[in-house]
C-alpha positions in Angstrom: -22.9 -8.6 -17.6 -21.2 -5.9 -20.4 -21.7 -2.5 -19.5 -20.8 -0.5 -22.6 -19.5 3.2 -21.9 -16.9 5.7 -20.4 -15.4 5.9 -16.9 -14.7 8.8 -14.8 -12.8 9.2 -11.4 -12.3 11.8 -8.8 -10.0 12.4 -6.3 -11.1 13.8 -2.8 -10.2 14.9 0.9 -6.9 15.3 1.9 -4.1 14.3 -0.6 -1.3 11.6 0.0 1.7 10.5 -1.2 0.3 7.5 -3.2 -2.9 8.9 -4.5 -1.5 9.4 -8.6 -1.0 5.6 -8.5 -3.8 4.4 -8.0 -5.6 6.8 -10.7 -2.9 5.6 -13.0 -3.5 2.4 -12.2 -6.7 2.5 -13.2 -6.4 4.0 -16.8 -3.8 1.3 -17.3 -6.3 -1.5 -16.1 -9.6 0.5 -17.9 -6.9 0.1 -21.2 -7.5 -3.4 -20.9 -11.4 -3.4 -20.8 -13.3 -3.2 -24.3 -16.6 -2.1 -22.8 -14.8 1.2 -21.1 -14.4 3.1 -24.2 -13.1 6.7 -22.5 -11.8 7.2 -19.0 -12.2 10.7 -17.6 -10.4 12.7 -14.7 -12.4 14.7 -12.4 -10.9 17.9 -11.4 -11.3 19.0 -8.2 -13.2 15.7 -7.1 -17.1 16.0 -7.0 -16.8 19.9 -7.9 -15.4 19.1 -11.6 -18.6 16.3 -11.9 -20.6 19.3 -11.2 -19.5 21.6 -13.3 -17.9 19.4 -16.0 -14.5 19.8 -16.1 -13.2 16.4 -17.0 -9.8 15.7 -18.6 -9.6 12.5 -20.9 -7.1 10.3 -19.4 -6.5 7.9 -22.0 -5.1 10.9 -24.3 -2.2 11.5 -21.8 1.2 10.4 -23.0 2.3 6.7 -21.4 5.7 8.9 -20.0 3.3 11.3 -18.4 1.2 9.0 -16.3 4.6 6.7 -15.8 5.7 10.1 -13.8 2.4 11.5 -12.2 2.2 7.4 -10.3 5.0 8.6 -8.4 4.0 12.4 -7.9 3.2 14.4 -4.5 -0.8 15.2 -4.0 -3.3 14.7 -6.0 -2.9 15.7 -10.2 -6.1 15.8 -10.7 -7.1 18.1 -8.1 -9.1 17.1 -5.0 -12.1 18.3 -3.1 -13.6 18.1 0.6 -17.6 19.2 -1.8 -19.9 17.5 0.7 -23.2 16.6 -1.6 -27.1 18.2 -1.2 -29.8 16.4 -3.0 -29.7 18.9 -5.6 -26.0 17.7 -6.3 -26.6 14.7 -6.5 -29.1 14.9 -8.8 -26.8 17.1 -11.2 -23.8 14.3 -11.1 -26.5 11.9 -12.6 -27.0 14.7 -15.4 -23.7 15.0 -15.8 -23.0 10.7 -15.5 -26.0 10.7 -18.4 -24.6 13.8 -20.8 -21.2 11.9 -21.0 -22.4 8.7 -21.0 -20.5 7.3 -17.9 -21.1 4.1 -16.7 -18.4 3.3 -14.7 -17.5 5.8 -11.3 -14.3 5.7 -9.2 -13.8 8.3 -6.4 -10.9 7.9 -4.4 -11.0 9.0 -0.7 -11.4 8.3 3.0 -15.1 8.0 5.2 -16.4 10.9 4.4 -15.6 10.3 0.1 -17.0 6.9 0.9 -20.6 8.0 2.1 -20.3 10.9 -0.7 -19.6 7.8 -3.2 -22.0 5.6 -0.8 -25.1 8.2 -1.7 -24.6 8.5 -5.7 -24.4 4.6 -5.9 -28.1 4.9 -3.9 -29.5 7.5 -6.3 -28.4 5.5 -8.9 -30.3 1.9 -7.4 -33.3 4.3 -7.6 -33.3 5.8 -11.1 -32.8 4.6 -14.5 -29.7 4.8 -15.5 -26.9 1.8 -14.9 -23.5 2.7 -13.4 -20.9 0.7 -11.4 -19.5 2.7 -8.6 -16.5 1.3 -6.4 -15.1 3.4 -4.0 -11.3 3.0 -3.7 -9.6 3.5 -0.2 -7.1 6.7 0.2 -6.2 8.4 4.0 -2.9 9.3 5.7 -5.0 9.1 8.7 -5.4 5.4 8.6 -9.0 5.0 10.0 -11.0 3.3 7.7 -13.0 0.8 8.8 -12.9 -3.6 7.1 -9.4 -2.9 5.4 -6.3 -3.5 7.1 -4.7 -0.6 6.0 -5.3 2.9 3.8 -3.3 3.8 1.2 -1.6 6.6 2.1 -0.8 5.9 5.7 2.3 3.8 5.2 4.2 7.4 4.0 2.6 9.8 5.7 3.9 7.2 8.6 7.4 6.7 7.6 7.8 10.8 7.3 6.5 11.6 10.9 8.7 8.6 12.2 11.6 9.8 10.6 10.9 13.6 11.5 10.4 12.8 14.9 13.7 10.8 15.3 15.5 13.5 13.4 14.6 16.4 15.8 15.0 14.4 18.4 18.7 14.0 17.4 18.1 18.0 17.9 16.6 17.9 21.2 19.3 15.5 22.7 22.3 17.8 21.3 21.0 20.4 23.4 19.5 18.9 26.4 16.0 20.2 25.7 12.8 19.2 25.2 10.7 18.9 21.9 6.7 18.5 21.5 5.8 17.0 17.9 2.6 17.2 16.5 0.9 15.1 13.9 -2.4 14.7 11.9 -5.1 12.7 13.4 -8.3 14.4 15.0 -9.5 11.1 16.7 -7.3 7.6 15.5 -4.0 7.9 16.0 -2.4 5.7 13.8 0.5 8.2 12.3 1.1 9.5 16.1 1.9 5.7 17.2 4.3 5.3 14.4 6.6 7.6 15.3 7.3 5.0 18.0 8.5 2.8 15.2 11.8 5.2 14.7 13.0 3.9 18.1 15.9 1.6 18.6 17.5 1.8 21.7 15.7 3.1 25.0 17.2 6.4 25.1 15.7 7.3 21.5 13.2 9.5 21.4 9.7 9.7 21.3 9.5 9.1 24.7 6.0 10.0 25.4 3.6 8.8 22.9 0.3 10.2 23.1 -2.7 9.3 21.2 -6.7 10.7 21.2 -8.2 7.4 21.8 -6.8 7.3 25.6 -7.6 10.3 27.8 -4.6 10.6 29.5 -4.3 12.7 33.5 -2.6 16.1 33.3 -0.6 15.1 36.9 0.2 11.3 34.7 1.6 13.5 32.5 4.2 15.7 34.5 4.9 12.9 36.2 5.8 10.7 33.1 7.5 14.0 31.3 10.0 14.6 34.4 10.8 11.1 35.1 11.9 10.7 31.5 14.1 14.1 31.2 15.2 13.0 34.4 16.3 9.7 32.7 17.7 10.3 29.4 18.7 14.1 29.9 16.5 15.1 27.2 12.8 14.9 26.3 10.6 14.1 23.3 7.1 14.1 23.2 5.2 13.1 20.4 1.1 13.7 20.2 -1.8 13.4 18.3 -3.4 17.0 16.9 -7.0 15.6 18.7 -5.3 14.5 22.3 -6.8 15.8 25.4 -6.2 15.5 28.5 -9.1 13.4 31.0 -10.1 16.7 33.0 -9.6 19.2 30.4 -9.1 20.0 27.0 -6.5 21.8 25.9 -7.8 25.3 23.8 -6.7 23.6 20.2 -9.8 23.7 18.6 -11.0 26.7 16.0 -14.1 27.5 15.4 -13.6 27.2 12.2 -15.1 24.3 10.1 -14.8 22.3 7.3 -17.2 21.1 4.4 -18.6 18.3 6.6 -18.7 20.1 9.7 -14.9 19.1 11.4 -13.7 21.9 13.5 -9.8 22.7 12.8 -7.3 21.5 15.1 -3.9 22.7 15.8 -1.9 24.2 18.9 -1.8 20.9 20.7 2.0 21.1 20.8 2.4 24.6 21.3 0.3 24.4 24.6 2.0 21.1 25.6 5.7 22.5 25.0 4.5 25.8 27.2 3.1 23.4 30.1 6.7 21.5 30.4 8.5 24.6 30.1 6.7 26.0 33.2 6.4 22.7 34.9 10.2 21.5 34.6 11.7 24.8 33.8 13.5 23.5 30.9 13.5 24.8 27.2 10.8 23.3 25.7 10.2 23.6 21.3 7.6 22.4 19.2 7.1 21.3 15.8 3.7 20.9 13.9 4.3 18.7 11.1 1.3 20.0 8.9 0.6 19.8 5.2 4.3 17.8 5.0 2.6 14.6 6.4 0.5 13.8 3.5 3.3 14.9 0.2 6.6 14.7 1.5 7.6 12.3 -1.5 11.5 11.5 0.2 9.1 9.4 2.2 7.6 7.1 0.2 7.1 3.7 1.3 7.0 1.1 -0.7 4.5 -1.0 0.5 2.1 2.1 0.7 2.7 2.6 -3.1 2.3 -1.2 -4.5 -1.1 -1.0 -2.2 -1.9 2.3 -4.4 -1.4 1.0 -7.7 -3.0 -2.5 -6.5 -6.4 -1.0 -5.2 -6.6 1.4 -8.4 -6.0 -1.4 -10.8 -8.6 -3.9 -8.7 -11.4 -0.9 -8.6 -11.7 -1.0 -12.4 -11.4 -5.2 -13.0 -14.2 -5.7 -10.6 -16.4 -2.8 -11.7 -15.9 -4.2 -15.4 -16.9 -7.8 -14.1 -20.2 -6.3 -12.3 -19.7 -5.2 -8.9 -20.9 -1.7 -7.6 -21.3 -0.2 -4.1 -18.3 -1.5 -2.9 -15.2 -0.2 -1.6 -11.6 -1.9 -2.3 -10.1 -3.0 0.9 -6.5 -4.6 1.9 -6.4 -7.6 3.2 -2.4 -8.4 4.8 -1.3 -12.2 4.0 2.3 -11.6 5.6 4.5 -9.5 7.8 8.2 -10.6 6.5 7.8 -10.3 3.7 5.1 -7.9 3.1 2.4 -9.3 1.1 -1.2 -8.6 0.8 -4.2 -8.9 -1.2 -7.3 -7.1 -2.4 -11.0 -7.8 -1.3 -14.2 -5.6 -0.9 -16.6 -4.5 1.4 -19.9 -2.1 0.9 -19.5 1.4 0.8 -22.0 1.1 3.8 -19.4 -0.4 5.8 -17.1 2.0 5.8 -19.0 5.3 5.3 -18.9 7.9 8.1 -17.5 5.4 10.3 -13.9 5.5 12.0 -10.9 2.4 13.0 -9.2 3.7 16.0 -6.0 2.2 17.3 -7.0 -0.6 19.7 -6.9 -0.2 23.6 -4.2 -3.1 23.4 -2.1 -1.3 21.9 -1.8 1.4 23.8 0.1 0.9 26.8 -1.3 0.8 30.3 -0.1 4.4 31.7 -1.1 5.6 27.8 1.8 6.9 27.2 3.0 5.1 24.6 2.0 1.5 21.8 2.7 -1.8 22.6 4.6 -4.0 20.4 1.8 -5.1 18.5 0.6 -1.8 17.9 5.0 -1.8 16.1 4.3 -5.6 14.5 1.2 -3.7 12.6 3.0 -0.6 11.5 6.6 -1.9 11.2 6.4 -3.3 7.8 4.5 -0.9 6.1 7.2 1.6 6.6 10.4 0.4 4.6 11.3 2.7 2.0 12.6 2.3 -1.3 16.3 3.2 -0.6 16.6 1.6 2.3 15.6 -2.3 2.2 14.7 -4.2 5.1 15.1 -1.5 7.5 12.4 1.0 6.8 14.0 4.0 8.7 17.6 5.2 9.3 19.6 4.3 12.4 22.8 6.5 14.0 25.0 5.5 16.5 26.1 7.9 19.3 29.5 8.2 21.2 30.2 5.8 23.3 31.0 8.5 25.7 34.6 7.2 27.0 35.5 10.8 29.4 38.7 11.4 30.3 39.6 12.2 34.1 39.0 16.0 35.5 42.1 17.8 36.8 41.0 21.0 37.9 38.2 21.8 40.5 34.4 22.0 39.3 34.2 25.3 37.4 31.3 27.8 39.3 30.6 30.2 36.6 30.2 33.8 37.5 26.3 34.6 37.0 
C-alpha cells in the first residue's frame, strides 16, 4: 500500500569505509519513489532525530553525493546514543513534526535493537512508518547475512598491514604482535591470514577470541615458529585471552551500551615473547585505521554498500518494515550476491562468531574455509583478481666463506 511522506536516515556506531554508499544509494533509489517526497540525513545518528538536526538530502548537488559514496567515515555523522523510553518517545515527535514515514538507520547489533525498539513503539501507536534497518560493521558479526558491509575493507587493510610489517619484522629478524578490532568475533583478525602466500609469510600465529588458547600452547607455538622461519609475526584479536588468564587489556571505561574498552592485548603479548624468547619483540595496534583507511577499499564491500542502501528504500516503498537488509552470496569466482531480509529481531543484540571449524585445532590459526569465505571479498579495485599484493624475496644464492667465522669483541 502507498505511504505518502518524507524519509529520514541515520548513521550509527562505528564508521566504515563503505558507509556514504549506501546513504547515497538510498537518496538515488528514494529519487525514484513518488510517495517519498523529501529524504532527510540525520546527524549524528539517533542524537540529530532528537534534537532535529536533519539535512535535506535530495537538495545536495548529484557531483556531491557522486563523491561522498566513495568517502572515509560516516558524512553524516554517527552516534553510539543508546535509547530510554523517553527517547523514544521524542523520535516519534520528531517522526510526526516532519512528517516521516519512511526510517533508515544504518548500523551493526546494537543500531539494529535501537531501530528494532522504534519500529515496536511505532506497532503500538498511531502513526504509520516503514523502518528497515540496513546492515553496516567492520566487525563482521551480524547475525542471518553472509556478510556486513564494511568488513570486506576493514579486512583487506589489516591483511595488507599485517603482511607489510611483517616484511619489517623479517628484515630484521624480530618479532611483531599486530592487533586488530574485534571484542568477541574475530572475523578481521582471521583475515589477515588471507595476505599469506608461501609458508614463511607472516602471520604466523593467528589468534582469535572465540578459542581460549593455553599460555604454555602459546610459547610453545611462538618459539617453534621463530625457530622456523627466523622471524615471528603474531597477529591477534583486541578481545583474545588466554584459557587460565586474561591478559590486563580491559579499561574500566565504558561505552553507551555498556562495552568496556579494549586495547593493550599486543603490548602485553610482544612483552611476554620478549621475556620468554629473549628476542626483540614490537607491536602495532591498528586502531581507528581499520574502519577509514580508504587505499583499502574493496570492491565487493562497496557494490554490497550501495546494493543494501538502494534495496532498504525499494522494499520500504513496497510495504515492508521491521526488517533488516541482509546479503545473501550466490558465488565465490566471480563474486556475486544478492539481497534478502530478515527481522530486526533476528539480528538485534545478537553476535556471528567465526565457526569452531575454522579455526584450526591447536587455535592458532583458520582453516581454509575460514580463507574460501574471506578470500573474495577482499580484492581491491586496483588490483583485479588478486585482492592483495605479493613480493618475491631473494632467492638467497650465498657465495662461499673465505675467512674464519668472525667472533666479535663484546
Amino acid at each position: 500500500m502507498a505511504l505518502k511522506g518524507n524519509a529520514l536516515i541515520g548513521q550509527s556506531g562505528g564508521p566504515s569505509p563503505v558507509i556514504n554508499a549506501s546513504v547515497v544509494a538510498a537518496v538515488e533509489a528514494a529519487r525514484q519513489v513518488p510517495e517519498i517526497e523529501n529524504f532527510y540525513g540525520a546527524l549524528h545518528g539517533l542524537d540529530g532525530v532528537l534534537n532535529e538536526a536533519m539535512i535535506d538530502l535530495f537538495r545536495e548537488d548529484p557531483e556531491t553525493l557522486k563523491g561522498i559514496a566513495r568517502a572515509p567515515s560516516a558524512a553524516l555523522g554517527t552516534s553510539r546514543l543508546k535509547p530510554k523510553p523517553a527517547d523514544l518517545e521524542r523520535v516519534f515527535e520528531v517522526f510526526k513534526a516532519h512528517n516521516i514515514r519512511y526510517f533508515f538507520y544504518i548500523g551493526g547489533n546494537d543500531s539494529q535493537l535501537a531501530c528494532h525498539h522504534i519500529s515496536e513503539l511505532a506497532k503500538q501507536g498511531d502513526w504509520e512508518i516503514r523502518i528497515v534497518g540496513i546492515p553496516k560493521t567492520i566487525d563482521n558479526d551480524l547475525m542471518v547475512t553472509d556478510n556486513c558491509p564494511g568488513f570486506g575493507s576493514a579486512a583487506r587493510y589489516a591483511a595488507a598491514a599485517t603482511a607489510f610489517v611483517s616484511k619489517d619484522a623479517e628484515a630484521f629478524g624480530n618479532i611483531e604482535v599486530v592487533e586488530i578490532m574485534g571484542r568477541y568475533a574475530g572475523w578481521l583478525t582471521g583475515a589477515t591470514a588471507a595476505a599469506r602466500r608461501e609458508e614463511r609469510d607472516g602471520p604466523h600465529l593467528v589468534y582469535v577470541p572465540e578459542f581460549k588458547v593455553d599460555p604454555e600452547n602459546f610459547l610453545e607455538d611462538a618459539r617453534a615458529a621463530f625457530d622456523e622461519y627466523g622471524y615471528l609475526v603474531v597477529a591477534v584479536s583486541e578481545g583474545f585471552a588466554f584459557s587460565e588468564a586474561e591478559l590486563a587489556t580491559v579499561s574500566d571505561k565504558v561505552d553507551e551500551f555498556g562495552h568496556k574498552r579494549l586495547g593493550g592485548v599486543a603490548q602485553a603479548l610482544a612483552e611476554m615473547l620478549e621475556k620468554e624468547l629473549g628476542v626483540r619483540a614490537r607491536f602495532d595496534r591498528l586502531g581507528n585505521l581499520q574502519r577509514c583507511f580508504q587505499y583499502c577499499l574493496s570492491r565487493a564491500d562497496w557494490q554490497e554498500a550501495y546494493a543494501v542502501g538502494q534495496d532498504a528504500v525499494r522494499r520500504a516503498a513496497a510495504g515492508e518494515t521491521d526488517v533488516m537488509i541482509t546479503i545473501q552470496r550466490k558465488s565465490n569466482d566471480p563474486f556475486t550476491f544478492e539481497c534478502e531480509t530478515t527481522s530486526l529481531l533476528s539480528v538485534a543484540d545478537k553476535t556471528k562468531l567465526v565457526p569452531r571449524e575454522w579455526i584450526n585445532e591447536r587455535g592458532n590459526g583458520v582453516t581454509q574455509e575460514f580463507l574460501d569465505y574471506v578470500t573474495p571479498l577482499l580484492e581491491g579495485e586496483d588490483i583485479p583478481g588478486g585482492g592483495l599484493p605479493h613480493y618475491p624475496r631473494f632467492q638467497g644464492h650465498r657465495i662461499e666463506a673465505k675467512l674464519p667465522p668472525y667472533d666479535r669483541p663484546k
